[in-house]
PDB file of N, H, CA, C and O in Angstrom:
ATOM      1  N   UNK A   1       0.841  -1.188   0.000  1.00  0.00           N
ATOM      2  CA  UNK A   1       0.000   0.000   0.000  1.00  0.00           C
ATOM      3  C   UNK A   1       0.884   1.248   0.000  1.00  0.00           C
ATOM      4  O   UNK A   1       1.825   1.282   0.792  1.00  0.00           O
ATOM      5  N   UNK A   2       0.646   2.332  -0.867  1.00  0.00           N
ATOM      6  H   UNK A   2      -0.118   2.304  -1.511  1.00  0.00           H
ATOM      7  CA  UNK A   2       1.227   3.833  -0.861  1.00  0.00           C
ATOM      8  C   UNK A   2       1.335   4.342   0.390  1.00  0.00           C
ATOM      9  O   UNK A   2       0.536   4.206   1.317  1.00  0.00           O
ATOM     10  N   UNK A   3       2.332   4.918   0.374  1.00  0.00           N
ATOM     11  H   UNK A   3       2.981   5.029  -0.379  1.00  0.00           H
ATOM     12  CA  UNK A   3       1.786   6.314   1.922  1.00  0.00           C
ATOM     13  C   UNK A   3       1.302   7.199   0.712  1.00  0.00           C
ATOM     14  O   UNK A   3       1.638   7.197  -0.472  1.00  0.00           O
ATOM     15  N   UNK A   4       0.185   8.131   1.587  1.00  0.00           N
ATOM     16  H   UNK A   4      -0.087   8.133   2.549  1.00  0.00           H
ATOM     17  CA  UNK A   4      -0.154   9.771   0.678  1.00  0.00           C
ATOM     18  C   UNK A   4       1.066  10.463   0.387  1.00  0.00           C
ATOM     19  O   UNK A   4       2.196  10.320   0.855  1.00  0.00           O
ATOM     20  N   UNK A   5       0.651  11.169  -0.400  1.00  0.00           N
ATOM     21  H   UNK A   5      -0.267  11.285  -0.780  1.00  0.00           H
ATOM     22  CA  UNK A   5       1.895  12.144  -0.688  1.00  0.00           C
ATOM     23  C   UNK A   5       2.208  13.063   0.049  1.00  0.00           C
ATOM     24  O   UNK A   5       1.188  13.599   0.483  1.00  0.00           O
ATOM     25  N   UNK A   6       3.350  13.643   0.511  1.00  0.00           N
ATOM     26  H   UNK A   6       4.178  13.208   0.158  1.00  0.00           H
ATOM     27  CA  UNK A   6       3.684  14.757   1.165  1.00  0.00           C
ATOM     28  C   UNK A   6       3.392  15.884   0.267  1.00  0.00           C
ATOM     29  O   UNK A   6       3.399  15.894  -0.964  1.00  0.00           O
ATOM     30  N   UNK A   7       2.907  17.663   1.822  1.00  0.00           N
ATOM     31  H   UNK A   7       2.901  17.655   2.822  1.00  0.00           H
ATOM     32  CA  UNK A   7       2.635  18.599   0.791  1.00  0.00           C
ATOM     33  C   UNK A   7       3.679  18.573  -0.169  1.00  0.00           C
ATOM     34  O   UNK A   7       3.185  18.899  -1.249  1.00  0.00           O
ATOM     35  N   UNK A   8       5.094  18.300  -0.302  1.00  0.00           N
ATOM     36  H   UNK A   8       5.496  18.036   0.574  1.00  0.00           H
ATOM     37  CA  UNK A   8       6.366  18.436  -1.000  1.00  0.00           C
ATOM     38  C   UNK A   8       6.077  17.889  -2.699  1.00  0.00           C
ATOM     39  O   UNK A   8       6.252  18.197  -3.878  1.00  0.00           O
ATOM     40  N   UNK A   9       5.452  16.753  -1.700  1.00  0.00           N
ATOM     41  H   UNK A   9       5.309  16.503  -0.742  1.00  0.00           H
ATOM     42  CA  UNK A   9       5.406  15.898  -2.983  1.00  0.00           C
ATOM     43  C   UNK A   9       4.137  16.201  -3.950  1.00  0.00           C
ATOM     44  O   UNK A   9       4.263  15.959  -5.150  1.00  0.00           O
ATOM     45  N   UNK A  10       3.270  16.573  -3.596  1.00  0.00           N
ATOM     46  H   UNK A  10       3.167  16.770  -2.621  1.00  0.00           H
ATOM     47  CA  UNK A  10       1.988  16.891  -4.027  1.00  0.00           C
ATOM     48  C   UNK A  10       2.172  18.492  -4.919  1.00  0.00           C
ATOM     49  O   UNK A  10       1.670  18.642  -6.033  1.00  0.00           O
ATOM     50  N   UNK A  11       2.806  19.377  -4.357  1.00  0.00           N
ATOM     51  H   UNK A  11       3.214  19.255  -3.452  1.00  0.00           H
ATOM     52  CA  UNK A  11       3.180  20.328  -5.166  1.00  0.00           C
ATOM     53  C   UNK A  11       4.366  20.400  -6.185  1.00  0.00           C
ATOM     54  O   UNK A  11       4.690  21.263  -7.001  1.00  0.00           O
ATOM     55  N   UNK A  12       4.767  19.484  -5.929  1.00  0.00           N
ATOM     56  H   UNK A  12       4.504  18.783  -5.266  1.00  0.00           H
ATOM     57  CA  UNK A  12       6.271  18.983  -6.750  1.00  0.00           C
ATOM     58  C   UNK A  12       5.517  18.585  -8.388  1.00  0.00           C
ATOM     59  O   UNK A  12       5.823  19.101  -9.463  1.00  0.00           O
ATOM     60  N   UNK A  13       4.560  17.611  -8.161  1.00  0.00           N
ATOM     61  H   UNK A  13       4.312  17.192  -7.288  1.00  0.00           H
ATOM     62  CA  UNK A  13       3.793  17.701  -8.803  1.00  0.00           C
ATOM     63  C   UNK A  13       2.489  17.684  -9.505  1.00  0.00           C
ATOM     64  O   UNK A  13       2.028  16.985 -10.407  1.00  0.00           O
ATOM     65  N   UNK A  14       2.116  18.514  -8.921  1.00  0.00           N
ATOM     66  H   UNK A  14       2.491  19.083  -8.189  1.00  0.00           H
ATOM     67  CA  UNK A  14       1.132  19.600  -9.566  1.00  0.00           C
ATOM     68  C   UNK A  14       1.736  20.770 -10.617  1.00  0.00           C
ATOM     69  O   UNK A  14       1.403  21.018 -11.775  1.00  0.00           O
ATOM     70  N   UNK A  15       2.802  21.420  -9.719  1.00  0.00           N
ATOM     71  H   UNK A  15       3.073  21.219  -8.777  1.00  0.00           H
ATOM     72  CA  UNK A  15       3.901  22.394 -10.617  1.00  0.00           C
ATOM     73  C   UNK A  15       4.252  22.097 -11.799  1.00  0.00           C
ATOM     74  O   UNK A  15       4.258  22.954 -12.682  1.00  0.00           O
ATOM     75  N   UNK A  16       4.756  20.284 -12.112  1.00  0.00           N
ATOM     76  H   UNK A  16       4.751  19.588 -11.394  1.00  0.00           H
ATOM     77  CA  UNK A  16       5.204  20.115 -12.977  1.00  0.00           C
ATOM     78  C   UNK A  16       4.407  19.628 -14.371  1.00  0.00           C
ATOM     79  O   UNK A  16       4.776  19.645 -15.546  1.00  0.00           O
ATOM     80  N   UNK A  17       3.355  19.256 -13.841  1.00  0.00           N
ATOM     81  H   UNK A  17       3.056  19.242 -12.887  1.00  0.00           H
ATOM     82  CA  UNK A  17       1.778  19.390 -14.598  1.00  0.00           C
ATOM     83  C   UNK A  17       1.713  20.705 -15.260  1.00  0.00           C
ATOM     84  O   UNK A  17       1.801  20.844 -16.480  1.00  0.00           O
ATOM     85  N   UNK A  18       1.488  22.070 -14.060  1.00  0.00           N
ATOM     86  H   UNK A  18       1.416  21.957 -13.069  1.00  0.00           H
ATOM     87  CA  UNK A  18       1.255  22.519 -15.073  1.00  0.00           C
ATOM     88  C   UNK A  18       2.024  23.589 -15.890  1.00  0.00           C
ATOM     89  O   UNK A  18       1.457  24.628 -16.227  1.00  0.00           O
ATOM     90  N   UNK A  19       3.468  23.302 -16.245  1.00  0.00           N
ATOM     91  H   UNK A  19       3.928  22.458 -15.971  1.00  0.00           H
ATOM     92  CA  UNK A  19       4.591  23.073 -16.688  1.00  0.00           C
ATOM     93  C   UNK A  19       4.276  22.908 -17.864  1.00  0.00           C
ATOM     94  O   UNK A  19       4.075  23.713 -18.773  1.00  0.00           O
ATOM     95  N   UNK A  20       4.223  21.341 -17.793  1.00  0.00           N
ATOM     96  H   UNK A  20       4.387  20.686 -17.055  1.00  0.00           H
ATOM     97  CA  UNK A  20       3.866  20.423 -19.092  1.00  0.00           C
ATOM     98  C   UNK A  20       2.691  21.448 -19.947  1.00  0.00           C
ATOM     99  O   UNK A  20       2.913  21.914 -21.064  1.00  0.00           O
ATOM    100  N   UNK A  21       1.729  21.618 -19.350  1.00  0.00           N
ATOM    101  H   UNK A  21       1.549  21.239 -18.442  1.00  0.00           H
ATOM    102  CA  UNK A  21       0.450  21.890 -19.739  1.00  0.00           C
ATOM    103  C   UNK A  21       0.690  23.113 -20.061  1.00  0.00           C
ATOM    104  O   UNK A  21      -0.185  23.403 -20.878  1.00  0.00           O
ATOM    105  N   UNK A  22       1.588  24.296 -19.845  1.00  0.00           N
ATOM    106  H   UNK A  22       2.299  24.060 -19.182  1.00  0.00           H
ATOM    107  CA  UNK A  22       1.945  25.295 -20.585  1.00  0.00           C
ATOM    108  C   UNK A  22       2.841  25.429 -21.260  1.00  0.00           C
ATOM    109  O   UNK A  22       3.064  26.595 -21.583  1.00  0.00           O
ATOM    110  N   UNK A  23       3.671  24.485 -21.741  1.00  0.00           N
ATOM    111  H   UNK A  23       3.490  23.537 -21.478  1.00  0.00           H
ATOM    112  CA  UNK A  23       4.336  24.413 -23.140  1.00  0.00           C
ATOM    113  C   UNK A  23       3.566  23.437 -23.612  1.00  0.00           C
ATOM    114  O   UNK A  23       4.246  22.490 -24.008  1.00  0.00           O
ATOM    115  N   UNK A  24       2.212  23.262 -23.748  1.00  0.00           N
ATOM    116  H   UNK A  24       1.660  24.031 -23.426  1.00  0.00           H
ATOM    117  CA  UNK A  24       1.470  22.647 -24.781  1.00  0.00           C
ATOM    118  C   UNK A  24       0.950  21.112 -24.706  1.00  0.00           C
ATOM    119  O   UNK A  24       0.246  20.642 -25.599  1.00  0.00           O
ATOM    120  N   UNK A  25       1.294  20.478 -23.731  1.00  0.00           N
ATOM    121  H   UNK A  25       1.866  20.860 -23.005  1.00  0.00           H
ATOM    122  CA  UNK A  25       0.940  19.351 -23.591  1.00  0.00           C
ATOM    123  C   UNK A  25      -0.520  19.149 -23.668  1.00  0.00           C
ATOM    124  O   UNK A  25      -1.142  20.198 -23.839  1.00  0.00           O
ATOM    125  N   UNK A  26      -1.343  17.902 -23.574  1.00  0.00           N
ATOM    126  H   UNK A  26      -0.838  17.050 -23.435  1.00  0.00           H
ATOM    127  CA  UNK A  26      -2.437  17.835 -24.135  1.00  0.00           C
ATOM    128  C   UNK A  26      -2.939  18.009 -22.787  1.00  0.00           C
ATOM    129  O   UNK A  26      -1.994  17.983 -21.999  1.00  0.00           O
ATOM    130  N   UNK A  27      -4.580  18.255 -21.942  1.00  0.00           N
ATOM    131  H   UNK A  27      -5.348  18.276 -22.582  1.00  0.00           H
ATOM    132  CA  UNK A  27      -4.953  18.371 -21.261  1.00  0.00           C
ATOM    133  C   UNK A  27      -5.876  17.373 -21.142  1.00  0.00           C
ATOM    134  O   UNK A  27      -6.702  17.155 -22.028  1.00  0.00           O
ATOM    135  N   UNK A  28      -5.789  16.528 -19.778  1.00  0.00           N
ATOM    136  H   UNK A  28      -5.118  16.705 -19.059  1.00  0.00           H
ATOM    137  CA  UNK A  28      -6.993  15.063 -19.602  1.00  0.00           C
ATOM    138  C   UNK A  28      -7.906  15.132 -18.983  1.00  0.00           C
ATOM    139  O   UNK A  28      -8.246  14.183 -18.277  1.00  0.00           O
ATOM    140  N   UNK A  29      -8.813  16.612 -19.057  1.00  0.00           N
ATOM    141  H   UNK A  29      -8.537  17.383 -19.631  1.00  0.00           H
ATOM    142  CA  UNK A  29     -10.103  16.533 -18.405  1.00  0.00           C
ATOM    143  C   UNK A  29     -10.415  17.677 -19.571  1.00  0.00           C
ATOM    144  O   UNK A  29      -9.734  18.519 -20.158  1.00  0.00           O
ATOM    145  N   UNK A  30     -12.004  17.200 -19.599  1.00  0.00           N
ATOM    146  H   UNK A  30     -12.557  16.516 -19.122  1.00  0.00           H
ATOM    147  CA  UNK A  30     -12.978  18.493 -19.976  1.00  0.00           C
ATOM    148  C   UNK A  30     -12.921  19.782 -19.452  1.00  0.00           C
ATOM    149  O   UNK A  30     -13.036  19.851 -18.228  1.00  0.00           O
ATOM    150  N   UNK A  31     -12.768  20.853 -20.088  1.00  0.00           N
ATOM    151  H   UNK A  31     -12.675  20.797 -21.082  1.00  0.00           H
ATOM    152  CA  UNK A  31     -12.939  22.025 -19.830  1.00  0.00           C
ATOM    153  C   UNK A  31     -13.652  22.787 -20.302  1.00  0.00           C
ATOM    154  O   UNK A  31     -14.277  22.363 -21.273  1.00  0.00           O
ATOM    155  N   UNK A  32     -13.939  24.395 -19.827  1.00  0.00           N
ATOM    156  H   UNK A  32     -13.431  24.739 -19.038  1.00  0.00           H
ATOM    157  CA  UNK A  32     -14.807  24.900 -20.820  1.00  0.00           C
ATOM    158  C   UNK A  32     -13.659  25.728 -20.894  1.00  0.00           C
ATOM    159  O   UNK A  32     -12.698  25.715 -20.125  1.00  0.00           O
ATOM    160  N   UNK A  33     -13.927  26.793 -22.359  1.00  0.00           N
ATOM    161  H   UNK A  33     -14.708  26.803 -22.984  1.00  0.00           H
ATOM    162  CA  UNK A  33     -13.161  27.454 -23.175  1.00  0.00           C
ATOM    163  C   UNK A  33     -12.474  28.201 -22.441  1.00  0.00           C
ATOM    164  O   UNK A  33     -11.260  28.074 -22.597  1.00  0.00           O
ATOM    165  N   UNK A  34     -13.002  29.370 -21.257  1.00  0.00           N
ATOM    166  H   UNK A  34     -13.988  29.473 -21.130  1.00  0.00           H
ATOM    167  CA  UNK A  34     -12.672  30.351 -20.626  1.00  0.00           C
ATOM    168  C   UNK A  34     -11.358  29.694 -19.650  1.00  0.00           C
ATOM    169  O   UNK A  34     -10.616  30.542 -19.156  1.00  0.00           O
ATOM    170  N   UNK A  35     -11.105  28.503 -19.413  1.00  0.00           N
ATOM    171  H   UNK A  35     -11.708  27.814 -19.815  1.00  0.00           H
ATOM    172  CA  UNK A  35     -10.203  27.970 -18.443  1.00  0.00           C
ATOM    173  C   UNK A  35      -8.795  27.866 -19.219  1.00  0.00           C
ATOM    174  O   UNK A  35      -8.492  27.008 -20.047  1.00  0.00           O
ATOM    175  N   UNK A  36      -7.811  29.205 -18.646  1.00  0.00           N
ATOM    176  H   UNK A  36      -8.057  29.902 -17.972  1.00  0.00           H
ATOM    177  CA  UNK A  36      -6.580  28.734 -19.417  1.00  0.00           C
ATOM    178  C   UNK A  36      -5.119  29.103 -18.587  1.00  0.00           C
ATOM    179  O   UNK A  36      -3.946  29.338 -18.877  1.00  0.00           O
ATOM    180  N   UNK A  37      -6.048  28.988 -17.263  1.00  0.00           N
ATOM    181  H   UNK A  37      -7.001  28.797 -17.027  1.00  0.00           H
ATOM    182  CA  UNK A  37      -4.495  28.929 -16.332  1.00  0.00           C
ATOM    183  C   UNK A  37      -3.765  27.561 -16.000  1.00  0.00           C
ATOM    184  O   UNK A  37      -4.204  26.866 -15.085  1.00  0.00           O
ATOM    185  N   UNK A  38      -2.462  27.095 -16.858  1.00  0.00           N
ATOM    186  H   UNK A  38      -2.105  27.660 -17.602  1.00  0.00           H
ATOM    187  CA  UNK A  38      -1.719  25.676 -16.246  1.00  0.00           C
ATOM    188  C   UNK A  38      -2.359  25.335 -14.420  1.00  0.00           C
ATOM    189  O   UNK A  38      -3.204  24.514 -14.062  1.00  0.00           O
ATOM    190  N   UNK A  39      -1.783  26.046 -13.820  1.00  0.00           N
ATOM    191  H   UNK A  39      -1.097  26.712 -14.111  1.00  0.00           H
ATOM    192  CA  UNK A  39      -1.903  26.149 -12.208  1.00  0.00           C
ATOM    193  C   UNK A  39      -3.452  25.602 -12.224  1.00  0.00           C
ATOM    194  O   UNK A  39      -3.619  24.517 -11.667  1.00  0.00           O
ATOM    195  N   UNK A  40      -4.355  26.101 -12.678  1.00  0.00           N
ATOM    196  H   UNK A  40      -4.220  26.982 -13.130  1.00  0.00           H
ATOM    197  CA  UNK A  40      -5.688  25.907 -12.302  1.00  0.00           C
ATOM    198  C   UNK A  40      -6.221  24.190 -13.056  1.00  0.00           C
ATOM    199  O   UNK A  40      -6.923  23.295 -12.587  1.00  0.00           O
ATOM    200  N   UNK A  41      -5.499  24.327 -14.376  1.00  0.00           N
ATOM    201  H   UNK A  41      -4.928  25.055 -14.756  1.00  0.00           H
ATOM    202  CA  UNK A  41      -6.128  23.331 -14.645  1.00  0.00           C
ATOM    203  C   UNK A  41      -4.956  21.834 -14.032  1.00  0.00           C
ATOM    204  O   UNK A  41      -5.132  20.620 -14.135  1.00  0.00           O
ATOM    205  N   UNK A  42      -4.194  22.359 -13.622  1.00  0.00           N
ATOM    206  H   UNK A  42      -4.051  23.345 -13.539  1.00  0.00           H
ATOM    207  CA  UNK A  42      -3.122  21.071 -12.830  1.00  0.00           C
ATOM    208  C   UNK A  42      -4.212  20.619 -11.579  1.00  0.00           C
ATOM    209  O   UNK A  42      -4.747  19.518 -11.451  1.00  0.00           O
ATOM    210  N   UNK A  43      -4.341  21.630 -10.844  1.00  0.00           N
ATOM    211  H   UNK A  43      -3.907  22.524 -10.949  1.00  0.00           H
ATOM    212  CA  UNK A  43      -4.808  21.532  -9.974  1.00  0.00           C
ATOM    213  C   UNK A  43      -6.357  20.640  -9.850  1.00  0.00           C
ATOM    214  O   UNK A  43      -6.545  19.754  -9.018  1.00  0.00           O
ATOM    215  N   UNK A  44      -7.352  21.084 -10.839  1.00  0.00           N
ATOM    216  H   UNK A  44      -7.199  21.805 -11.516  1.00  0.00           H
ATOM    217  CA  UNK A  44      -8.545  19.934 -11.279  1.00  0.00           C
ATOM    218  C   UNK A  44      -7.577  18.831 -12.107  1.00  0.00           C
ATOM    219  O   UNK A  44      -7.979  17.729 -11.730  1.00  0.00           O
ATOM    220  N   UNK A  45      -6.869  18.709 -12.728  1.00  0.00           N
ATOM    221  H   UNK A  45      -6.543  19.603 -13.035  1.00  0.00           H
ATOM    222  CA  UNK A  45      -6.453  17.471 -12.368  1.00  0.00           C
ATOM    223  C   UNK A  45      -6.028  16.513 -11.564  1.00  0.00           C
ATOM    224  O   UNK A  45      -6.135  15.318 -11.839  1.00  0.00           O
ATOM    225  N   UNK A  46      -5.523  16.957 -10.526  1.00  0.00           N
ATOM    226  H   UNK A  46      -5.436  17.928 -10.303  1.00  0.00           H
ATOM    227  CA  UNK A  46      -5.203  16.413  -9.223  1.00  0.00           C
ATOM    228  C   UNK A  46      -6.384  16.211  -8.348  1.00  0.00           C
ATOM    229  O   UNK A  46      -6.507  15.097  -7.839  1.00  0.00           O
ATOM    230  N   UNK A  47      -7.134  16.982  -8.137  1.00  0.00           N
ATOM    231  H   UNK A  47      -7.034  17.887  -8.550  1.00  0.00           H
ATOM    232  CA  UNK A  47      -8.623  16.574  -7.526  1.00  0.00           C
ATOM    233  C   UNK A  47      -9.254  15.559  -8.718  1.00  0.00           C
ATOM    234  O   UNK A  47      -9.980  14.718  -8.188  1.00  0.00           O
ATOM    235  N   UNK A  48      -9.197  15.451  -9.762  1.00  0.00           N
ATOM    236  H   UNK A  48      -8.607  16.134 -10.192  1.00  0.00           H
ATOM    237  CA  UNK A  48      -9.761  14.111 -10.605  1.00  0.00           C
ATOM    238  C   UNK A  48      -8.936  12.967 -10.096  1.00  0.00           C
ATOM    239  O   UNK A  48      -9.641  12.047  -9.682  1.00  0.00           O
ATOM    240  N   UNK A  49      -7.511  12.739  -9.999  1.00  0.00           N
ATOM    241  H   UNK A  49      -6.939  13.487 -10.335  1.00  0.00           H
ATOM    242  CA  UNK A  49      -6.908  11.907  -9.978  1.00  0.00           C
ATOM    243  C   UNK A  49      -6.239  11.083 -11.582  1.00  0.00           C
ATOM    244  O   UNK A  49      -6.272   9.886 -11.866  1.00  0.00           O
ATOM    245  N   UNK A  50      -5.587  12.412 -12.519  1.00  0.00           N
ATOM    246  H   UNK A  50      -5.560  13.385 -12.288  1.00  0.00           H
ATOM    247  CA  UNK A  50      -5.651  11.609 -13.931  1.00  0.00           C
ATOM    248  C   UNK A  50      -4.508  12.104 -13.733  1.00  0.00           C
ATOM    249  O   UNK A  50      -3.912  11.346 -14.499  1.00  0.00           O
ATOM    250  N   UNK A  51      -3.590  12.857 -13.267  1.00  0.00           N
ATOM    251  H   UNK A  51      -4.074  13.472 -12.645  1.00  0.00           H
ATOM    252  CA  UNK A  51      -2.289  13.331 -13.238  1.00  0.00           C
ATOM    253  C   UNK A  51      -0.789  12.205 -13.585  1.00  0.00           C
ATOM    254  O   UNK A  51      -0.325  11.775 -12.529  1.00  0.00           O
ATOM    255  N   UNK A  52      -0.289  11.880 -14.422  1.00  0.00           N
ATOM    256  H   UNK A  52      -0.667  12.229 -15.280  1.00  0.00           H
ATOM    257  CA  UNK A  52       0.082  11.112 -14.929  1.00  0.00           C
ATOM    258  C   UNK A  52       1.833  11.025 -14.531  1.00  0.00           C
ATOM    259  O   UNK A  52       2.742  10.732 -15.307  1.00  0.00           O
ATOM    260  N   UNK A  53       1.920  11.327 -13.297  1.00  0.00           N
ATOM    261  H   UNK A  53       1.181  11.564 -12.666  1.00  0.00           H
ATOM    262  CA  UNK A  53       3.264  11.669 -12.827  1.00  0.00           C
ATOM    263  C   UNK A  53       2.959  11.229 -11.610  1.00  0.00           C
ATOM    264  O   UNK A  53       1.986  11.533 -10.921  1.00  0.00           O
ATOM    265  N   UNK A  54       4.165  10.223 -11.286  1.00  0.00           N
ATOM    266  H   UNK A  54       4.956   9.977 -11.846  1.00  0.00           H
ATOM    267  CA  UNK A  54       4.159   9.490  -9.554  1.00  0.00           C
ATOM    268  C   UNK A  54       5.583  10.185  -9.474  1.00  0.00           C
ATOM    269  O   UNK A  54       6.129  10.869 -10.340  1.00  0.00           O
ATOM    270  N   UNK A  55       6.228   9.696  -7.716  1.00  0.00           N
ATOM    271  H   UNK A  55       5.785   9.141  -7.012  1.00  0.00           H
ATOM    272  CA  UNK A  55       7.241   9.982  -7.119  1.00  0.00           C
ATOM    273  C   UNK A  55       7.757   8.443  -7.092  1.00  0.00           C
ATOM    274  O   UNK A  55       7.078   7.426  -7.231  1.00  0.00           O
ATOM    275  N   UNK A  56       9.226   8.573  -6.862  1.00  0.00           N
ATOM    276  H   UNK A  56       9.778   9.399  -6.749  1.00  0.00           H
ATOM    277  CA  UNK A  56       9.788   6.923  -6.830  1.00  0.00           C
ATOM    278  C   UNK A  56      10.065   7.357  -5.919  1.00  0.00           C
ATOM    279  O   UNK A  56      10.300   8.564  -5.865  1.00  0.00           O
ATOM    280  N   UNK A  57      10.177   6.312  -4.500  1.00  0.00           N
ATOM    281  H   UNK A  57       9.986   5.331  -4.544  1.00  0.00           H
ATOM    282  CA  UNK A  57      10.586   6.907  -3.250  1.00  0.00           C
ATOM    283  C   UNK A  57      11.797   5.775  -2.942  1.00  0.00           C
ATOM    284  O   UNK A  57      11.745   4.700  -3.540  1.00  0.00           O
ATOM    285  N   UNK A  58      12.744   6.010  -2.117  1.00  0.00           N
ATOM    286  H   UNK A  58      12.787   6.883  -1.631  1.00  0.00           H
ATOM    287  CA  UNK A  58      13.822   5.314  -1.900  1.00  0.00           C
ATOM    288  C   UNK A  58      13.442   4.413  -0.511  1.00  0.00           C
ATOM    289  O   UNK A  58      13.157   5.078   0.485  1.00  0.00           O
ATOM    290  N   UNK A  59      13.424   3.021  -0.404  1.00  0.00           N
ATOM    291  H   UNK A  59      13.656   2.482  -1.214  1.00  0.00           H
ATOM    292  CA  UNK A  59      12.838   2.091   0.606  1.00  0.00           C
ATOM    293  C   UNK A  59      13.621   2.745   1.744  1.00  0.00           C
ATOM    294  O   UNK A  59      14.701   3.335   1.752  1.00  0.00           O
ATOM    295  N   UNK A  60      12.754   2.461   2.684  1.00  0.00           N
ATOM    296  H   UNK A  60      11.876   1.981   2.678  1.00  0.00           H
ATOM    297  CA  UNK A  60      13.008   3.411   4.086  1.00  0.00           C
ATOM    298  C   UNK A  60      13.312   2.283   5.001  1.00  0.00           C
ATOM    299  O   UNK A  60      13.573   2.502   6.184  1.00  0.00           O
TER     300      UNK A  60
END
């Protein structure tokens, strides 16, 4: 079983979402037209759960 992510890790990436998503990457949720902040739409991706970036963590 996962541990949750740390805030570290959780903004680590989200940031890098929406990164991706502002040099053009494709976006994996519905939106409507008016939505065109990376930050905002990283962020409803992460509350969907489609965010396509994990952390590798080093065994503890």
């Amino acid at each position: 079983m996962e541990r949750p992510y740390t805030r570290y890790e959780k903004t680590r990436i989200i940031s890098a979402r929406a990164l991706q998503i502002a040099q053009g990457a494709p976006v994996l949720i519905k939106l409507s037209r008016e939505m065109s902040d990376p930050m905002k739409i990283a962020l409803i991706e992460w509350e969907a759960g489609v965010i396509p970036i994990d952390i590798k963590r080093e065994a503890a």
